[in-house]
DODRENTOR-995297 format. One line per 2 residues: number of its first residue (from 1); their letters; for each residue x, y, z of C-alpha. Coordinates in nm, 4 decimals, always signed. Layout:
// residues N
NUM> A> X,Y,Z; ... $
END
This chain:
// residues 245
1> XX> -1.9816,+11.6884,+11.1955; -1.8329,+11.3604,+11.2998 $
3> XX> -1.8228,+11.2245,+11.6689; -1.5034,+11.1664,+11.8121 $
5> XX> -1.4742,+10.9065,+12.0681; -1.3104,+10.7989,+12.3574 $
7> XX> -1.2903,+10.4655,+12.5842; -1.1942,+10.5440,+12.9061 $
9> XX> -1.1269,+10.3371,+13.1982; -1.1693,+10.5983,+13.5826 $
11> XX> -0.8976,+10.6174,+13.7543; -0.8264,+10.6067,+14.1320 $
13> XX> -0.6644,+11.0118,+14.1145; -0.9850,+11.0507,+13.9492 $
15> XX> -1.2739,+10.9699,+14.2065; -1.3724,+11.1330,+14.5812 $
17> XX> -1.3677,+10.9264,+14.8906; -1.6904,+10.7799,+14.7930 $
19> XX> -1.4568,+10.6113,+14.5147; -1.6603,+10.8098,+14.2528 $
21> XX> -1.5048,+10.9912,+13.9841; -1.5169,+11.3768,+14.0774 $
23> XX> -1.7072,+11.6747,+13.9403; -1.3902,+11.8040,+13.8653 $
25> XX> -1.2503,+11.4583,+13.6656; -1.5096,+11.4507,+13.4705 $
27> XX> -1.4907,+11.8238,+13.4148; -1.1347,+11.7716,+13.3274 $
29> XX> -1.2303,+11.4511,+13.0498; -1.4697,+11.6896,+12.8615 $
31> XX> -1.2180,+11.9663,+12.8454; -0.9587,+11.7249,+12.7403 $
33> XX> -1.1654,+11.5412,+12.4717; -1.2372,+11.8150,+12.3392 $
35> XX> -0.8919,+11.9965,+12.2727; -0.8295,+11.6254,+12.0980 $
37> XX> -1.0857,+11.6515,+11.8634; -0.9723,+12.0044,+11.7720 $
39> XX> -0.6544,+11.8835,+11.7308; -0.8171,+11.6442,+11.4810 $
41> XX> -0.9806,+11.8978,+11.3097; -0.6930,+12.1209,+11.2936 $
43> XX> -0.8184,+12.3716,+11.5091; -0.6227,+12.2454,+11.7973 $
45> XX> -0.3832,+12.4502,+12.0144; -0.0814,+12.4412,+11.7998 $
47> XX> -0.3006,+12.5166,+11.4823; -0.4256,+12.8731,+11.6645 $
49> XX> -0.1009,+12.9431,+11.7921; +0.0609,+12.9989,+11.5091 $
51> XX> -0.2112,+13.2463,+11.4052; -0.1189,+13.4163,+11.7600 $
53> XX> -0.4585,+13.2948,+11.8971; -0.6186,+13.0867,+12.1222 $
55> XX> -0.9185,+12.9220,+12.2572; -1.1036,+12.9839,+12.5984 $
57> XX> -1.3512,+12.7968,+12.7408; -1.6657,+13.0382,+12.7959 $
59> XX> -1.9713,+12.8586,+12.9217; -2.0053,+12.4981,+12.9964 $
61> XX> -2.3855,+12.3269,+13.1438; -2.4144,+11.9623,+13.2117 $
63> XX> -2.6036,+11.7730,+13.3570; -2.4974,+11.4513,+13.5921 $
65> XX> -2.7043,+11.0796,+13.5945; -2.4923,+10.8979,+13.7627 $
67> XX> -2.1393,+10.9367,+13.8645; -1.9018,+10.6454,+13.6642 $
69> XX> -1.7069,+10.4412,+13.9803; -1.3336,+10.3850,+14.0184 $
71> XX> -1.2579,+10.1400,+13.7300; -1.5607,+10.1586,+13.5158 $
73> XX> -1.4940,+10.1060,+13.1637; -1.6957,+10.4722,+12.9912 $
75> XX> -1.7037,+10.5998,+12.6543; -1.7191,+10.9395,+12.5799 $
77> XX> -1.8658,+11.0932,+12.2318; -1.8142,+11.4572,+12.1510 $
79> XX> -1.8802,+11.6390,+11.8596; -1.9118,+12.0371,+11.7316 $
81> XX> -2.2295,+12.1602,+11.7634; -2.1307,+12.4578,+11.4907 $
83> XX> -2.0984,+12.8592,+11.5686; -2.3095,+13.1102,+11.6212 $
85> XX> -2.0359,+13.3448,+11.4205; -1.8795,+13.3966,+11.7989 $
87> XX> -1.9831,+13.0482,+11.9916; -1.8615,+12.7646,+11.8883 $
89> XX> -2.0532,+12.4787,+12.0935; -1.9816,+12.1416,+12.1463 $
91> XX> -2.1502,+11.8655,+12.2998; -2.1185,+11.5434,+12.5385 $
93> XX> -2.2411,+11.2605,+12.6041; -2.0802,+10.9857,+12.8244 $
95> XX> -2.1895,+10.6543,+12.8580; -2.1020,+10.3135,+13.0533 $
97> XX> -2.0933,+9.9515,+12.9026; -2.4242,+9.9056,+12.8580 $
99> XX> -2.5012,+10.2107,+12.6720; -2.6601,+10.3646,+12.9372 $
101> XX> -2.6169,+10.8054,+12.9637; -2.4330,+10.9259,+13.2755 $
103> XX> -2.3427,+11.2384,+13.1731; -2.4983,+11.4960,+12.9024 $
105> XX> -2.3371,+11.8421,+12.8166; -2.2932,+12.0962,+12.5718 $
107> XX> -2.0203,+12.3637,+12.5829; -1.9707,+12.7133,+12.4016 $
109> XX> -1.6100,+12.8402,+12.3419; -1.4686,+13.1524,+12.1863 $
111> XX> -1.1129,+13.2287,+11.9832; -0.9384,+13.5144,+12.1600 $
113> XX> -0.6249,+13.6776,+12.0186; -0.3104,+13.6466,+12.2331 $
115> XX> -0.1993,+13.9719,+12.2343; -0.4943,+14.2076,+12.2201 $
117> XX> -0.7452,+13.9167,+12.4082; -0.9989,+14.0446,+12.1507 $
119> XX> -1.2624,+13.7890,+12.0371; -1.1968,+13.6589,+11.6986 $
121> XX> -1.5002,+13.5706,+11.4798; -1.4844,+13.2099,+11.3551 $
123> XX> -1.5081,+13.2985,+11.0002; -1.2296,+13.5421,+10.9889 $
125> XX> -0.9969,+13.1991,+11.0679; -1.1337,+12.9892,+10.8374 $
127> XX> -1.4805,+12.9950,+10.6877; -1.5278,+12.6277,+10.6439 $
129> XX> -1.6302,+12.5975,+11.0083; -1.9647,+12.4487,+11.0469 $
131> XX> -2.3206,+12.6429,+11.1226; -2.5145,+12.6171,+11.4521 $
133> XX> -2.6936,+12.3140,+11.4400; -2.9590,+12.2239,+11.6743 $
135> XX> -2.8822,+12.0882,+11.9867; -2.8637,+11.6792,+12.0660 $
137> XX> -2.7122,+11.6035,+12.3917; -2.8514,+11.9155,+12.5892 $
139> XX> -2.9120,+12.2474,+12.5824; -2.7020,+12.5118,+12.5200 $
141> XX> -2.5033,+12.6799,+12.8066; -2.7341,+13.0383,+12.8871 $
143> XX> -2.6158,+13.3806,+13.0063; -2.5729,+13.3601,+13.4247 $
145> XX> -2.6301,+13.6751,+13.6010; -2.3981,+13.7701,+13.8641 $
147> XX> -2.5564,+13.8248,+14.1777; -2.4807,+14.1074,+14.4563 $
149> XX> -2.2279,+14.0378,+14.6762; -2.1138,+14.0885,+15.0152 $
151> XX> -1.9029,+14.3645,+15.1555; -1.7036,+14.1303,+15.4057 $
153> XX> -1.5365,+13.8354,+15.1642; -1.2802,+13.5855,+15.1969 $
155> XX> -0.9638,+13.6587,+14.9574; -0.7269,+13.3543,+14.8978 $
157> XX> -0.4687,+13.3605,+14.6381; -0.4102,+13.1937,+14.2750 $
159> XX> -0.1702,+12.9105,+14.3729; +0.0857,+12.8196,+14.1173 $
161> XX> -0.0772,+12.4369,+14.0881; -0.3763,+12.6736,+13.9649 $
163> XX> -0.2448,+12.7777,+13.6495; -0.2848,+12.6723,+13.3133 $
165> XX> -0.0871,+12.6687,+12.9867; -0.2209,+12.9927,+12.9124 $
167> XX> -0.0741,+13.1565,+13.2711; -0.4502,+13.1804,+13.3580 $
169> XX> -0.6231,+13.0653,+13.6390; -0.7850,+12.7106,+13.4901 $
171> XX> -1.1164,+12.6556,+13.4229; -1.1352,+12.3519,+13.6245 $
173> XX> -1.0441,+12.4829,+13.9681; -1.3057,+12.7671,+13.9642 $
175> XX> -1.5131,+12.4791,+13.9976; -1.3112,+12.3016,+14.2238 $
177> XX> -1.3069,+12.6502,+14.4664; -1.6725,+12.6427,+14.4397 $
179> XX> -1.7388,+12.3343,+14.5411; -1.4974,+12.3245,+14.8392 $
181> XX> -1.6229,+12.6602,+14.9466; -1.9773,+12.4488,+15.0251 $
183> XX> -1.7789,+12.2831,+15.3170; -1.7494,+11.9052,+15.3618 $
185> XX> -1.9987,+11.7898,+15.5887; -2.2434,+11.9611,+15.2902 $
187> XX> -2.0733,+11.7836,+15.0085; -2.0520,+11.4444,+15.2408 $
189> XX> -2.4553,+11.4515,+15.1847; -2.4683,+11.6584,+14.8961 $
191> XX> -2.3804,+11.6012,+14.4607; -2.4025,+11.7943,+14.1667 $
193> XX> -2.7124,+11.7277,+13.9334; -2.6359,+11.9758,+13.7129 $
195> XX> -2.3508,+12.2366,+13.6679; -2.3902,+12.5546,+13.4615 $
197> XX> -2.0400,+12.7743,+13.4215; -2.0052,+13.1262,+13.2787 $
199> XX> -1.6038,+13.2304,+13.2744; -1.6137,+13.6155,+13.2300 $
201> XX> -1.2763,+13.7093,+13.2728; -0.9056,+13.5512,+13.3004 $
203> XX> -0.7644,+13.4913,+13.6583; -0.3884,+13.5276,+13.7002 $
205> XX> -0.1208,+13.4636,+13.9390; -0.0974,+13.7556,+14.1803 $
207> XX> -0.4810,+13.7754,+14.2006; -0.6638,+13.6890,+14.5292 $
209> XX> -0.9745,+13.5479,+14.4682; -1.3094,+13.4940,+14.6781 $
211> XX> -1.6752,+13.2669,+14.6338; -2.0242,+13.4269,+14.6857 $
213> XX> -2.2780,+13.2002,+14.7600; -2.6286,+13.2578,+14.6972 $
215> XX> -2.9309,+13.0062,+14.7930; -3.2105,+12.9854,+14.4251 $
217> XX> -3.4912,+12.8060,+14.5215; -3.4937,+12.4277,+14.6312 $
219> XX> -3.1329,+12.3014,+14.5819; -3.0493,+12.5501,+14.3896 $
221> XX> -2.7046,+12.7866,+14.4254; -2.5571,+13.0388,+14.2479 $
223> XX> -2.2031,+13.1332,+14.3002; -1.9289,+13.3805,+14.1889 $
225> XX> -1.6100,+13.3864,+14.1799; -1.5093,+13.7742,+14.2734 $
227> XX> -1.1314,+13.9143,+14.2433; -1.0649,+14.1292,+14.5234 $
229> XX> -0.8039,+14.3981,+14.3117; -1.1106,+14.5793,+14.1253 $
231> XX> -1.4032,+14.3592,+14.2620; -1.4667,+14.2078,+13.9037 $
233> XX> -1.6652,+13.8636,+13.8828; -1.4463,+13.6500,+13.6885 $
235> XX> -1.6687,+13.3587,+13.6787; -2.0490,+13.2760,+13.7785 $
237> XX> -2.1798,+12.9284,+13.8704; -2.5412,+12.7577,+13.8416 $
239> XX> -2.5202,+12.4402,+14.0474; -2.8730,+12.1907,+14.1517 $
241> XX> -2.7515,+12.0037,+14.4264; -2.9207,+11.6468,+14.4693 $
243> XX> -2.8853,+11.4089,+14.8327; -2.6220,+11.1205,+14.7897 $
245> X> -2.7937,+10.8094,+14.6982 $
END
């Protein structure tokens, strides 16, 4: 499957007071390359609509080098990775000037029907999509386990700013909830290495929300995201922490 690429220069919205772009940015880039190159392939947003479907994000794992800096010049490749019949994975990599990898990640994302939100096999759109191929940036996103959470949690509300096209709560500020929930003299000495993302089900507006936290070994975390109307984990989160250089 051909790459599609992007030059990108980082922006100031884009970076943390350290004047490096943010987990979330770059979270945000992938996501956004990658409805491009759908739209390229005509199996972009408009394209599913009109069968009454649409995509969802369902796992997402990368892994961090280095963090680009406020007006470094990056280039971003993506490309599908193929289906599974159900997946369909795609993959990162994202690169400075001098070629050199600051970012690897790979991506698995289903077709859901609008109305009935049943998962809609890849073939039964159009057959031509391509086969599971083996992975070249990373690997594949895994299955997270939820852990067991506590009985006294902190419920805070989906804010409208959290919503996306789809009225759902948006992929992107799970992980920005996660992160904040670590507190910032943590994240003043702290950075993602790597990232690993299950979504499990859809937030909406009305729903309260509230992050589990769970020390793995090491640096280690996991984290869920737990809905407080029928206690359902809508999203678990693999995260290696790593000092600040």
């Amino acid at each position: 499957m051909e790459k599609y690429r992007e030059y990108l220069t980082i922006k100031s919205y884009q970076t943390n007071q350290y004047g490096q772009a943010s987990i979330a940015s770059l979270f945000d880039i992938l996501i956004e390359a990658a409805w491009a190159h759908a739209q390229v392939m005509d199996w972009g947003y408009d394209s599913l609509k009109s069968n009454n479907l649409f995509w969802v994000l369902s796992r997402m794992y990368f892994q961090v080098e280095k963090y680009p800096a406020w007006q470094d010049q990056v280039i971003l490749n993506t490309w599908s990775a193929g289906t599974d019949g159900i997946y369909a994975y795609r993959e990162y990599i994202l690169e400075n000037e001098k070629g050199e990898i600051l970012l690897k990640a790979s991506s698995a994302w289903l077709i859901l029907d609008m109305e009935s939100h049943k998962i809609f096999r890849m073939s039964e759109f159009r057959a031509t999509f391509p086969k599971l191929v083996d992975s070249k940036a990373c690997r594949n996103p895994k299955r997270i386990k939820p852990d067991t959470h506590p009985e006294n949690l902190n419920y805070f509300p989906v804010l409208f700013s959290e919503l996306d096209i789809n009225k759902h709560f948006n992929s992107v500020k799970y992980v920005e909830r996660v992160l904040d929930d670590f507190g910032i003299d943590f994240l003043n000495s702290h950075e993602p290495a790597e990232l690993e993302v299950n979504y499990l089900k859809e937030g909406q507006a009305g729903d309260r929300i509230a992050v589990t936290r769970t020390p793995l070994a090491g640096s280690e975390y996991l984290n869920c995201l737990v809905r407080e109307s029928d206690s359902a984990d809508l999203c678990v989160m693999r995260i290696v922490w790593r000092h600040r250089g």
